[in-house]
N, C-alpha and C positions, 0 to 999 in steps of 0.2 A: 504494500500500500504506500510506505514515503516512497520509494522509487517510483511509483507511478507518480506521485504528486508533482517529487522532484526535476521527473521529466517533462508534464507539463509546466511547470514553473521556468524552466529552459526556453520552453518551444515558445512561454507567455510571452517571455522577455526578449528573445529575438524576433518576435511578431511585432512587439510594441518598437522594437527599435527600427524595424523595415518599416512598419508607418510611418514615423517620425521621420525616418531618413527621403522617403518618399515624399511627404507630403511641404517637407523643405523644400527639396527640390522642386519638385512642380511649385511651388507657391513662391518662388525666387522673383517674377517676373510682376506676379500680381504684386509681390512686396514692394517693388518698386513703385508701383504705379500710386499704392495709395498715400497720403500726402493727409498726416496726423495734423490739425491747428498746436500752436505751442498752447500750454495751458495756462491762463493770466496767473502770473506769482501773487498777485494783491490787485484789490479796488477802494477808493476813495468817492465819496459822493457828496453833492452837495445838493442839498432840497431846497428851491427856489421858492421865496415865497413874496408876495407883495409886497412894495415899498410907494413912497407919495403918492397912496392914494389909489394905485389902481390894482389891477384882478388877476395879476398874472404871477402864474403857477407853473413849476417845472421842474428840470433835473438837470444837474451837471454830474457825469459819471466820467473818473478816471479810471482806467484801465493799465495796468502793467505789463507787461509780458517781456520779459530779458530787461534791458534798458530802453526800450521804450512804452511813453505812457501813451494810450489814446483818449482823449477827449472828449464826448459825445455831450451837446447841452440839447436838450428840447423847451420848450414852452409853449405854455395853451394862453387864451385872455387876453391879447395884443393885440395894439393897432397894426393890420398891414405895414409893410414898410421895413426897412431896414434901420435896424436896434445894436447900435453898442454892445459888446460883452468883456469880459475885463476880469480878472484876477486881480483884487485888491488885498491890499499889505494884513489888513486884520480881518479874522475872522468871529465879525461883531456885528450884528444886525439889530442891534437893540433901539437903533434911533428908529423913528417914522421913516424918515428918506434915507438910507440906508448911510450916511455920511459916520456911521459909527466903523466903518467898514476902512477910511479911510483912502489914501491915494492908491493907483496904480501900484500893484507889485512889482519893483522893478529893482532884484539884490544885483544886479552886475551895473546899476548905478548908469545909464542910458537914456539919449532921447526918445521920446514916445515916438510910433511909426507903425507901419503896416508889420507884421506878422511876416518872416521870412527875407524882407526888405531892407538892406542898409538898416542900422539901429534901433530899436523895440525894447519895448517894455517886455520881460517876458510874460508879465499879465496882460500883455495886447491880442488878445484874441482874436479880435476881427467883428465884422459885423453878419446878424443873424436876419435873415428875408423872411421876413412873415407874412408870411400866403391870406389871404380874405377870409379863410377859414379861423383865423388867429394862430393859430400856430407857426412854429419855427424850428427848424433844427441845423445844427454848425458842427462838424467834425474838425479833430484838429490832432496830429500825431507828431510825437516830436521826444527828440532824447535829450531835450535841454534843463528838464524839469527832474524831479526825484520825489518818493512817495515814504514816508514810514523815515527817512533818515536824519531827518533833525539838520541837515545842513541847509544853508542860505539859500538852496536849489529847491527846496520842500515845498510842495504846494498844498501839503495836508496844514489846519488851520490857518490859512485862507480865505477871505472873503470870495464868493462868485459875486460879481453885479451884474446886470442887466439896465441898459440905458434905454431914452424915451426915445433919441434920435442914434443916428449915424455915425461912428467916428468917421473924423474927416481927414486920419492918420496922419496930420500938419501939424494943427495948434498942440501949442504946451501946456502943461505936462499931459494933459488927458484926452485931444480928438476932440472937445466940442461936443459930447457924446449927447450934452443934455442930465435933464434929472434921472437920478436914480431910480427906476420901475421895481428893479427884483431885486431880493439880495439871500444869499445861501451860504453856509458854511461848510466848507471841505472837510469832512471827518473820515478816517478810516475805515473800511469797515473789516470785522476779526473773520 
């Protein structure tokens, strides 16, 4: 009786390794083809909420993955039109008009300007098009920022703002963006 076991135990163990051997091989080619997303290391979020007065509501979500973070802001409750968005220095919403929030986040000490353009705030986000329907959405990917590390690059505790008007990526220190509409604070999440 163990000899008989012992021999299918043998015959188990070389069956399971021709499977395996086979099923590598044939699967060498589909291996390549498919194409894993990396899986984000951390997110940060900032939940937009109304400021002077008016109804608008949204999200700003950082995403990680290696060294780069991606961006993504949405909002609802907006006039049509293209709206300011801004990384400001605190993340303090406590005023009405979000002025608790303070200036542009700007640690490498820079002219204000377009996003990607000769010199920028790196809280210069750009501006958000809001469709008729109210809403709006702005992506933005970039490896100049840092999440979780506590250094000058951090954009965790952060102010988000959301502006009434357009930056007009000229005037100083802020674009002429207008009053402050949203404002959200960047928190990690675990």
């Amino acid at each position: 009786m163990n000899k008989r076991l012992a021999a299918f135990g043998i015959k188990a163990i070389w069956l399971l390794l021709l499977v395996c051997v086979s099923v590598a091989w044939m699967g060498c080619d589909i291996a390549q083809e498919i194409v894993i997303p990396p899986i984000p290391s951390q997110q940060a979020i900032a939940v937009l909420g109304p400021a002077s007065g008016s109804n608008l509501t949204g999200t700003a979500i950082f995403t990680q993955s290696g060294d780069t973070i991606t961006l993504v802001v949405e909002i609802q409750n907006v006039s049509p039109g293209l709206h300011g968005v801004h990384i400001h220095e605190y993340g303090d919403c406590s005023a009405p008009d979000g002025t608790s929030a303070g200036g542009h986040w700007n640690p490498t000490n820079v002219a204000h300007g377009k996003w990607g353009e000769g010199e920028f705030h790196l809280g210069d986000i750009g501006n958000i098009n809001v469709g008729e329907d109210g809403t709006g959405k702005i992506e933005l990917t970039t490896d100049l920022w840092e999440m979780g590390t506590g250094s000058i690059l951090d954009v965790v505790g952060k102010g988000m703002i959301v502006h009434a008007d357009a930056d007009d990526f000229i005037s100083q220190p802020s674009g002429n963006a207008g009053a402050r509409i949203g404002c959200g604070v960047i928190v990690l999440l675990d």
